[in-house]
C-alpha positions in Angstrom: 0.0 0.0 0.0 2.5 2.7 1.0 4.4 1.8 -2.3 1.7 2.3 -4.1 0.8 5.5 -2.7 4.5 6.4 -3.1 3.9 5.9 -7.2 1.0 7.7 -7.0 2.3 10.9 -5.1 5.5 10.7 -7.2 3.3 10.2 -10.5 0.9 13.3 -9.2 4.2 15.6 -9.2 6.0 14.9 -12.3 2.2 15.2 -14.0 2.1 18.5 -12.0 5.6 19.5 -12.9 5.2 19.1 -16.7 1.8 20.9 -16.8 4.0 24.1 -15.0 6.8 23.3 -18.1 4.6 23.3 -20.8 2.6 26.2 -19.3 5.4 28.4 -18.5 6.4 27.9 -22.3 3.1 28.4 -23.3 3.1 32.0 -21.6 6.3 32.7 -22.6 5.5 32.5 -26.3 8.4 29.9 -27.1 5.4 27.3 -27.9 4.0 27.8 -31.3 0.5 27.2 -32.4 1.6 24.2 -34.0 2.8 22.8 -31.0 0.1 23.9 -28.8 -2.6 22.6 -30.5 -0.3 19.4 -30.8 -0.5 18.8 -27.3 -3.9 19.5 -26.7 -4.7 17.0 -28.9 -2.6 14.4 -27.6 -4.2 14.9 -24.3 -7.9 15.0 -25.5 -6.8 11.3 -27.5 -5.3 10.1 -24.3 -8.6 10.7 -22.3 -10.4 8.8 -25.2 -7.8 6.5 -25.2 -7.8 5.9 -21.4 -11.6 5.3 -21.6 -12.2 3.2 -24.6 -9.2 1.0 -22.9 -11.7 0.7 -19.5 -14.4 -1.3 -22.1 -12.4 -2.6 -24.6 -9.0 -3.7 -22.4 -10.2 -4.3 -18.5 -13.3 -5.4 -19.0 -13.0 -7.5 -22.4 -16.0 -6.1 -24.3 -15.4 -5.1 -28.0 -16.5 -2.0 -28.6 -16.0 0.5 -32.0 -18.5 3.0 -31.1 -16.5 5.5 -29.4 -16.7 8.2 -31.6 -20.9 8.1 -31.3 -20.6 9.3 -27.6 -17.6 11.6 -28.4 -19.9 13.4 -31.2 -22.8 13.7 -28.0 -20.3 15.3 -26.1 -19.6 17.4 -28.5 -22.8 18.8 -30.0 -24.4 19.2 -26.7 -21.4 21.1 -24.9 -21.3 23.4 -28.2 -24.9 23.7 -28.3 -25.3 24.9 -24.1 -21.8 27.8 -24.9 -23.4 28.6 -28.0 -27.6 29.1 -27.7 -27.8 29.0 -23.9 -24.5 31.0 -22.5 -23.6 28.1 -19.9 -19.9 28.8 -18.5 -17.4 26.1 -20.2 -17.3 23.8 -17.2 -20.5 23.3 -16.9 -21.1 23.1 -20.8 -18.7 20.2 -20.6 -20.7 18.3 -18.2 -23.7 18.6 -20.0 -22.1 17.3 -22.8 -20.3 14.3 -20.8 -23.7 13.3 -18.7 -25.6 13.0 -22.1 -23.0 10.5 -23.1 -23.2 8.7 -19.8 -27.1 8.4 -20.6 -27.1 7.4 -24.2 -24.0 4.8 -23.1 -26.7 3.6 -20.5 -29.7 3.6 -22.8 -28.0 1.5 -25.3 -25.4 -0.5 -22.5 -28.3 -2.7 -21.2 -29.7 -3.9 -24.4 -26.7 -4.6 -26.4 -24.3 -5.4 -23.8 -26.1 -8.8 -23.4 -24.4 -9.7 -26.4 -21.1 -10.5 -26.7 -17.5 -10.3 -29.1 -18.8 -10.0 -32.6 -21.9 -8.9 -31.9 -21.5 -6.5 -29.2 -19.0 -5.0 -32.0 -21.7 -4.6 -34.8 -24.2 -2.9 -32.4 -21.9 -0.7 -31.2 -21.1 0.3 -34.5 -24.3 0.6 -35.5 -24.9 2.9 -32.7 -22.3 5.4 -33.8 -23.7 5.3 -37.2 -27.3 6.3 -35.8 -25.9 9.0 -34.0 -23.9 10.6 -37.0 -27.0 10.0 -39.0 -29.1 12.1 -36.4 -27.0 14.6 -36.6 -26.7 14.9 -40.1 -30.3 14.9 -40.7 -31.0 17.7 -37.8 -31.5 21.0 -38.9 -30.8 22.7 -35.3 -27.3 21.3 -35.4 -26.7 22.8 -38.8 -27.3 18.9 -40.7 -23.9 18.3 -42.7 -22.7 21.5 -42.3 -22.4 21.0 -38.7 -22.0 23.8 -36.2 -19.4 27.0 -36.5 -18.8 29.8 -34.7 -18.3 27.7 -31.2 -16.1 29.6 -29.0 -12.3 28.9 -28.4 -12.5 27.8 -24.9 -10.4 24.7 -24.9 -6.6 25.5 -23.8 -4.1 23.4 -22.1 -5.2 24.1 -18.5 -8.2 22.6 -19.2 -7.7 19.6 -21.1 -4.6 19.1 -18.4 -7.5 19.1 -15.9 -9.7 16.3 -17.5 -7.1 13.9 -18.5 -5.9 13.5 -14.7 -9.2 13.6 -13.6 -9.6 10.7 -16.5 -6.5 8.6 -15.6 -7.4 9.0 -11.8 -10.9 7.8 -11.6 -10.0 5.1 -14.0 -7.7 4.0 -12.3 -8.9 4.1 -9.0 -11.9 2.2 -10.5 -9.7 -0.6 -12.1 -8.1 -1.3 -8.5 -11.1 -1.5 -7.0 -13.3 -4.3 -6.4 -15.8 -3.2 -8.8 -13.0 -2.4 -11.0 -11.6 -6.4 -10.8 -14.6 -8.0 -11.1 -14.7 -6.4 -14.5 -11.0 -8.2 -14.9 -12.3 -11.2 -13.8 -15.3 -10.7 -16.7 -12.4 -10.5 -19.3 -10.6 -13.4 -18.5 -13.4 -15.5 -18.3 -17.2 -14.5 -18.2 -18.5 -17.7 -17.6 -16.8 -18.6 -14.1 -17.3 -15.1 -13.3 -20.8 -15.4 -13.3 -19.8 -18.1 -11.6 -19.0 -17.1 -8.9 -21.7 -14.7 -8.3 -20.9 -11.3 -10.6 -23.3 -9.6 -11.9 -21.9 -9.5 -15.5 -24.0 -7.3 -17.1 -24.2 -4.4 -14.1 -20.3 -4.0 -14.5 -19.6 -4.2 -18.3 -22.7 -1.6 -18.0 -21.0 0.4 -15.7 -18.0 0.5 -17.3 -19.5 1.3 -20.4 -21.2 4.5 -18.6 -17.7 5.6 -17.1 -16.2 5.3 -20.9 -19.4 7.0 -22.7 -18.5 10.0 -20.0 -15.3 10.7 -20.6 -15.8 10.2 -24.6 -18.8 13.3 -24.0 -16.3 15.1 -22.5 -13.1 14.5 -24.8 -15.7 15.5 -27.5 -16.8 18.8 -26.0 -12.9 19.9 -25.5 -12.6 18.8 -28.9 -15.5 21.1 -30.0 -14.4 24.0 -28.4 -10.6 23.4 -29.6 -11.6 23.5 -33.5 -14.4 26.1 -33.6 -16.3 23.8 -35.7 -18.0 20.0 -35.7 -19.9 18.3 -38.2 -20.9 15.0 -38.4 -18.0 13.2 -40.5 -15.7 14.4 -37.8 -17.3 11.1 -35.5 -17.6 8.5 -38.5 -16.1 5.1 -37.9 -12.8 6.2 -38.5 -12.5 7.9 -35.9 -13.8 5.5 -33.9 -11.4 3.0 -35.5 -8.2 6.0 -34.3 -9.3 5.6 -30.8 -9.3 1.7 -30.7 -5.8 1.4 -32.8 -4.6 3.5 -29.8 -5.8 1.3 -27.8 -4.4 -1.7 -28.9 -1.3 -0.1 -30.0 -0.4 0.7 -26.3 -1.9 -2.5 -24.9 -5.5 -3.7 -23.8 -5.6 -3.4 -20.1 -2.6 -0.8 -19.4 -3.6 2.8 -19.0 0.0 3.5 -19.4 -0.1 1.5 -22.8 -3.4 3.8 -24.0 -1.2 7.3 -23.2 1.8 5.9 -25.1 -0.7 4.6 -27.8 -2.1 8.5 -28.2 0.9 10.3 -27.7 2.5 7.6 -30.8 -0.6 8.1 -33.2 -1.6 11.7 -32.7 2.0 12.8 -33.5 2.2 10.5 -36.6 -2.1 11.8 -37.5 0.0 15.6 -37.2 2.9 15.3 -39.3 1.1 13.4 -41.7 -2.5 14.9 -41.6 -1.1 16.8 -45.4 -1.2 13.0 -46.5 -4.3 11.8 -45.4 -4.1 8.4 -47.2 -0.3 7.7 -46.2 -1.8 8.4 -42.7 -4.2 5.3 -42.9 -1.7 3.1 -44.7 0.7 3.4 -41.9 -2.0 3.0 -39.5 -3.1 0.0 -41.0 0.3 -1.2 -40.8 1.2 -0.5 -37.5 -2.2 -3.0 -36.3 -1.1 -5.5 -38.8 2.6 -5.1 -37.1 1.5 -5.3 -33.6 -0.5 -8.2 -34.3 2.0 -10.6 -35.8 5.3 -9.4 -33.7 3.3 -8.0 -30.2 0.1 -9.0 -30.4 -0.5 -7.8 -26.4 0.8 -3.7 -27.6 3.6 -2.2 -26.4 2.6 -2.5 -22.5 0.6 -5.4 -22.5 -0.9 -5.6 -19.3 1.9 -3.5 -17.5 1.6 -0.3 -16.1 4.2 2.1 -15.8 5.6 2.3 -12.5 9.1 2.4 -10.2 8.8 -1.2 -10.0 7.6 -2.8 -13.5 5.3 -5.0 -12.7 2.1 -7.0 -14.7 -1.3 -6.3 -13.1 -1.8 -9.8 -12.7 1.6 -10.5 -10.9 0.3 -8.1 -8.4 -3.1 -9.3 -7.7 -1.5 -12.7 -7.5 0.3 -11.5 -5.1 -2.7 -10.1 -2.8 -4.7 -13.4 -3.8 -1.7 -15.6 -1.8 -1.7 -13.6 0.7 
């Protein structure tokens, strides 16, 4: 226990210490725009990252939906700045508890199925939801919205990734959090041995739509403008190739996934097509030479350890 409080003080002040480095740098002018937006972006990606990892990697379902509940984040957060004058934080929110309810809505029905399945409605949900949006007039149909205030900047985003990390983390070492471990390894015995199945992948599911919402309203307010391509299934296909890039079940894995693929999506966004070639390629790579991504179940830490070493550990004791 105190060592892992020791990682997580430690982890808390070098997090701390780099927002101050990139923020002094920031103020000072020696960041460009360039760079500046290149950060925010990595940081909105790790939060999706982080959260399609808590469905997809702890808790074994496979979902490619993603980007449906990052586009309800989005348009709801842009729509309370823009027609209703609510403050950022709270536009966020909005956005983020909308997610939480459409992730909810459509969690209980479709997360009785499972692997292939599970993947089809999930991407059939995003589909809906892009459809919806391009055939609402209120939200400006395909042209989307404009004109939504720049309200996004690094202290913010800063702000929601830890609070993203944390909470998913604190979850995924709790015993809420490894009984949806125990789902992924094997969902049979874990029903078992008395787990309500469905109530955790749903809850898990709720804590991802959340922090998709709100990775999608920070996204809205970074470029000024959404429309409804910006959340097709590639972009739900982005968020899970940093996902498995980094490793299914490692948080640690999901920010080294985003930080990878969001600098190769910027210097390469001129090239759109190379962009999903080497994408491709890096999945195709993975699987034959690393098929667990670059962390596997590790998490980055003083001592390197695998999740599973540690709760054998607790286990035999």
């Amino acid at each position: 226990m105190m060592r892992k409080n020791k990682n997580f003080i430690i982890g808390v002040l070098i997090s701390l210490f780099i927002y101050l480095v990139i923020q002094v740098l920031i103020s000072m002018g020696i960041l460009s725009d360039f760079w500046i937006s290149t950060i925010i972006l990595i940081s909105i990606n790790i939060i999706l990252g982080v959260s399609l990892n808590l469905i997809n990697g702890f808790t074994g379902q496979f979902s490619i939906g993603h980007a449906g509940f990052m586009s309800i984040g989005a348009y709801l957060s842009a729509i309370m700045t823009l027609d209703f004058n609510l403050p950022f934080p709270l536009a966020l929110l909005v956005g983020g508890i909308a997610a939480t309810m459409a992730g909810f809505l459509i969690g209980v029905p479709s997360l009785r199925l499972k692997g292939d399945y599970l993947a089809i409605a999930t991407l059939g949900f995003g589909e809906i939801i892009r459809i919806i949006w391009l055939n609402t007039e209120y939200v400006g149909g395909a042209s989307g919205l404009s004109g939504i205030p720049a309200l996004t900047n690094w202290t913010w985003v800063f702000i929601w990734m830890m609070i993203t990390i944390l909470v998913v983390n604190n979850f995924v070492n709790s015993t809420h959090g490894r009984a949806c471990i125990s789902i992924r390894e094997n969902e049979i015995a874990a029903e078992a041995m008395g787990i309500h199945t469905t109530k955790y992948k749903v809850i898990a599911f709720m804590i991802g739509s959340f922090f998709a919402g709100i990775a999608g309203g920070l996204s809205a307010h970074m470029f000024y403008i959404i429309n409804p391509n910006s959340f097709n299934f590639m972009k739900s296909f982005e968020i899970l190739v940093i996902v498995v890039l980094g490793g299914l079940g490692s948080t640690s894995g999901s920010i080294i996934g985003a930080i990878v693929l969001t600098m190769i999506f910027t210097l390469l966004q001129d090239y759109p097509e190379i962009r999903m070639i080497i994408y491709s390629l890096l999945l195709i790579l993975m699987m034959i030479f690393r098929p667990k991504g670059l962390m596997g179940t590790r998490e980055f830490s003083f001592q390197l350890k695998k999740r599973g070493e540690q709760y054998g550990k607790h286990t035999s004791a």
